[in-house]
C-alpha positions as CSV (number, residue, x, y, z in Angstrom):
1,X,0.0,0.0,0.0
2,X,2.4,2.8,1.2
3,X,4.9,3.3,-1.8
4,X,2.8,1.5,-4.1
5,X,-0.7,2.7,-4.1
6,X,-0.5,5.9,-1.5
7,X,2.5,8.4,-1.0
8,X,3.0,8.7,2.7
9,X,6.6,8.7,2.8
10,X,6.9,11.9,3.7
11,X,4.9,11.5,6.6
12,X,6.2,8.1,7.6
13,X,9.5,9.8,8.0
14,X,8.6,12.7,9.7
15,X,7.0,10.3,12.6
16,X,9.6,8.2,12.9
17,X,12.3,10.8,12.8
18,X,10.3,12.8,15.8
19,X,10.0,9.2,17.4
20,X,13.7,8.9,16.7
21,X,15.3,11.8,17.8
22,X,13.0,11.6,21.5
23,X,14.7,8.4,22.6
24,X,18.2,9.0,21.2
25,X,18.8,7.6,18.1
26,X,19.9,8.2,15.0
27,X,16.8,9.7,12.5
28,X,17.8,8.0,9.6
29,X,19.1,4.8,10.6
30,X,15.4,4.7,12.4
31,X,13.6,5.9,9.3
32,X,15.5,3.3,7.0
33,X,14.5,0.5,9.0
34,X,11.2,1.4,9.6
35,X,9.8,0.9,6.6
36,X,8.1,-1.6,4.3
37,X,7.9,-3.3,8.4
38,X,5.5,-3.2,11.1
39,X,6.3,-0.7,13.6
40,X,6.2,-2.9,16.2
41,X,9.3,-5.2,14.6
42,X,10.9,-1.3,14.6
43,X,10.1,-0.5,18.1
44,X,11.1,-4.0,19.5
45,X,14.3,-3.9,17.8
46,X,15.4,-0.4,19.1
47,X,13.9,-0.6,22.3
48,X,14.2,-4.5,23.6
49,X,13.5,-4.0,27.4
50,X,10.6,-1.2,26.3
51,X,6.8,-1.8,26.8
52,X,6.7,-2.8,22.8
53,X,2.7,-2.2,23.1
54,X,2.3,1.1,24.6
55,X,5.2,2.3,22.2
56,X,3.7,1.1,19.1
57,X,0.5,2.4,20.1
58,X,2.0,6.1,20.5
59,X,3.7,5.7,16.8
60,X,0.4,4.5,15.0
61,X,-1.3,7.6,17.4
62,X,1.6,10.1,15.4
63,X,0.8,8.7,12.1
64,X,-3.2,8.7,12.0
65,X,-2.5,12.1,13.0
66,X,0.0,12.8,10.2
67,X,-2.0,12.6,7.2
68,X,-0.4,15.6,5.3
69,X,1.1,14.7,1.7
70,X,-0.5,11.5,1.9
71,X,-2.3,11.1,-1.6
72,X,-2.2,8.5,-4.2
73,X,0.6,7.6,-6.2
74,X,0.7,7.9,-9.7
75,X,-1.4,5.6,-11.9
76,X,-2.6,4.0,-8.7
77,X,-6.2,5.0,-9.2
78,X,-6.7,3.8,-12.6
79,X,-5.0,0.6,-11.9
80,X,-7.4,-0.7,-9.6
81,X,-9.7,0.6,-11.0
82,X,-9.1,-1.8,-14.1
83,X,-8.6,-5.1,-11.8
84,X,-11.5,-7.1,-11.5
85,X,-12.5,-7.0,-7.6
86,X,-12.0,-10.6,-6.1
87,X,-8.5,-10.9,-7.6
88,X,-6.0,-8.3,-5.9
89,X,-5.3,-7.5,-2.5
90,X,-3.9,-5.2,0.0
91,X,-0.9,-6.6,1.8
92,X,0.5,-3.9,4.3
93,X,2.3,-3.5,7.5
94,X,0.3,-0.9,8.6
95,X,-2.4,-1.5,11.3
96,X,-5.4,-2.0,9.8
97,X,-6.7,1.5,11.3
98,X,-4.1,3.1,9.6
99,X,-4.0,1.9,6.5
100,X,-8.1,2.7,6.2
101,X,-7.6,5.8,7.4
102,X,-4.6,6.0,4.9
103,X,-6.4,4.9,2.3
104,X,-9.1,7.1,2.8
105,X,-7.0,10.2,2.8
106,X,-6.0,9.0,-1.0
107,X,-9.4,8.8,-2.2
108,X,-8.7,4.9,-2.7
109,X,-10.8,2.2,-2.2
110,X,-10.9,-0.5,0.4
111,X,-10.4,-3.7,-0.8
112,X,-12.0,-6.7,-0.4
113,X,-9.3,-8.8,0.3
114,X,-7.0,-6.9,3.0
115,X,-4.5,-8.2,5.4
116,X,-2.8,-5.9,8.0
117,X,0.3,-6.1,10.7
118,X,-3.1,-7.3,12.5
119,X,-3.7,-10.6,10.8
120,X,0.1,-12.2,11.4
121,X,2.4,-12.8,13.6
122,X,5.5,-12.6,11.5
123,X,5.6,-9.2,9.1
124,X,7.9,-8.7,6.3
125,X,10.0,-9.9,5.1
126,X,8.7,-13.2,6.6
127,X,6.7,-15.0,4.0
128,X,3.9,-14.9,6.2
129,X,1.6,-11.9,5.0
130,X,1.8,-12.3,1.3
131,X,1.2,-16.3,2.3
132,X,-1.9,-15.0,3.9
133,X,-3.0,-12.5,1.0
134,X,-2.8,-15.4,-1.5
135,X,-5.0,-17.8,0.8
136,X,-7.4,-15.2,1.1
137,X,-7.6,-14.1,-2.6
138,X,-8.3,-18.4,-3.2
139,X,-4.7,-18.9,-5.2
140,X,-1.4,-20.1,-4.5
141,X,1.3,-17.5,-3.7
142,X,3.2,-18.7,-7.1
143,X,0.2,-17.8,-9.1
144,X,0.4,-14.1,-7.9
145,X,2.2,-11.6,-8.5
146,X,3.4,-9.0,-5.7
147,X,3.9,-5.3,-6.0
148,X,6.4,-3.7,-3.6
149,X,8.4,-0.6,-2.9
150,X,11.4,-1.5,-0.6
151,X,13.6,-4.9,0.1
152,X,11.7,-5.9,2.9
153,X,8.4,-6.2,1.1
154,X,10.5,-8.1,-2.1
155,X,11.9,-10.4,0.5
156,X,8.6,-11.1,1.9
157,X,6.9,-11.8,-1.8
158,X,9.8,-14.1,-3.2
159,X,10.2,-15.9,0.0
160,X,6.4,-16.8,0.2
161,X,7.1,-18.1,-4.0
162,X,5.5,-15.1,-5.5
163,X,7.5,-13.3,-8.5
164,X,7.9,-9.5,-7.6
165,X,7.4,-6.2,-9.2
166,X,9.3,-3.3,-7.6
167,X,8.6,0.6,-8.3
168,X,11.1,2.8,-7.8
169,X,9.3,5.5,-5.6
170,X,10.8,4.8,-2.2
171,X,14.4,3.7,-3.1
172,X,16.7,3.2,-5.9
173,X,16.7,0.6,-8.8
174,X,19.9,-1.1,-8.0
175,X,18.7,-1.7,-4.6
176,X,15.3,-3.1,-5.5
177,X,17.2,-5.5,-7.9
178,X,19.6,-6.5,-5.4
179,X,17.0,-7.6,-3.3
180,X,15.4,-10.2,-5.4
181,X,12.7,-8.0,-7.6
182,X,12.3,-9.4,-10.9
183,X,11.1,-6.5,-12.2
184,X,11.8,-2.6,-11.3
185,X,9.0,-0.4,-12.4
186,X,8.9,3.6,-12.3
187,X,5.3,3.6,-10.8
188,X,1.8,2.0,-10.9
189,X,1.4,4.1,-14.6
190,X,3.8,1.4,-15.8
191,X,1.2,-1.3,-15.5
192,X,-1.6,-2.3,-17.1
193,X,-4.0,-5.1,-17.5
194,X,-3.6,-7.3,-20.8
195,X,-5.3,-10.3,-22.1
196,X,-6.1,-13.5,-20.0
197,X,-8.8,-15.7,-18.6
198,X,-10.2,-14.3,-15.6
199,X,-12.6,-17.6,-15.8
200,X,-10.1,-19.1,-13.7
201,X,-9.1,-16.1,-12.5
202,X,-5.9,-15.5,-14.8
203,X,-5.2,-12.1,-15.6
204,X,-2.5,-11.0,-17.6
205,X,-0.2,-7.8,-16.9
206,X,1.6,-5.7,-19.0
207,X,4.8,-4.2,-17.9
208,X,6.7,-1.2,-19.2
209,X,10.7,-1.4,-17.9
210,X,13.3,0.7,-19.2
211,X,11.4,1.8,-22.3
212,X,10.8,-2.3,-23.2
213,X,7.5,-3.9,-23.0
214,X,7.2,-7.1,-20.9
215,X,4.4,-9.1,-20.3
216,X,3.5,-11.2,-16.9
């Protein structure tokens, strides 16, 4: 969702940077790490001995407040808009109160099929969530595709057997490849929905990478 669909970088750094700088770490190392991952894996792993609850509560507080810049991406729109409604997903790391109220700040619709840093145990880059999206959309996880921003989420989509589509809008090309994308998109205007049987719910995608067409 964030990176993909909405942009809410801005305001994921400004939250975590503030949340940063108030228990004596370094912003940007903090800001790095924090995303594409649930902010409690973030909390837990600068603050071990911390009440991880109350913590995490506080940063998802900061960021329903922090809605400014937080629009959709590029393209986003008029992608889903052309996917037929039982056959993508939302897999985020947000809380699922965030990410509606995220989401709703875009303008973007709530899917049907959604799983949030509430549904698992493990976030990204375990397999786990993308697992879970694919069980809940009715396919295999090698019969989808995933569509990600940062290594983290790529990890999480080619460990659970997905192949991966990464748009540059977070961080750079070489370090979306070197974590395991099999594609690296500019944004969501560089997809589009081709042919395919959606019968038995196969869609085809087309893919625009460096000025070449490919199809998925």
């Amino acid at each position: 969702m964030d990176g993909v669909l909405i942009n809410s970088t801005p305001a994921v750094a400004r939250v975590w940077r503030q949340w940063a700088m108030e228990r004596g770490f370094d912003p940007e190392t903090v800001v790095r790490r924090a995303h594409g991952r649930p902010s409690l894996t973030t909390v837990r792993e600068f603050l071990p001995h911390a009440n991880h609850e109350d913590e995490n509560r506080e940063v998802e507080r900061r960021e329903i407040a922090d809605l400014e810049g937080v629009v959709a991406l590029p393209g986003a729109v008029e992608l889903l808009d052309s996917l037929p409604e039982h056959q993508w997903a939302i897999v985020t790391s947000c809380t699922r109160r965030l990410a509606e109220v995220r989401l709703q700040a875009a303008g973007l619709p709530r899917p049907s099929c959604f799983v949030t840093s509430n549904d698992i145990t493990n976030g990204k880059p375990a397999p786990d969530p993308y697992r879970k999206g694919a069980e809940k959309l009715g396919f295999a996880p090698e019969d989808c595709v995933v569509v990600e921003d940062v290594p983290a989420g790529i990890q999480s989509g080619k460990a659970a057997g997905s192949q991966v589509i990464a748009l540059s809008t977070t961080v750079g090309p070489l370090e979306l490849k070197k974590a395991g994308a099999d594609w690296v998109l500019r944004d969501c205007r560089d997809i589009s929905l081709g042919t395919g049987d959606a019968q038995v719910g196969q869609l085809s995608l087309l893919l625009r990478e460096q000025e070449q067409s490919n199809s998925v």
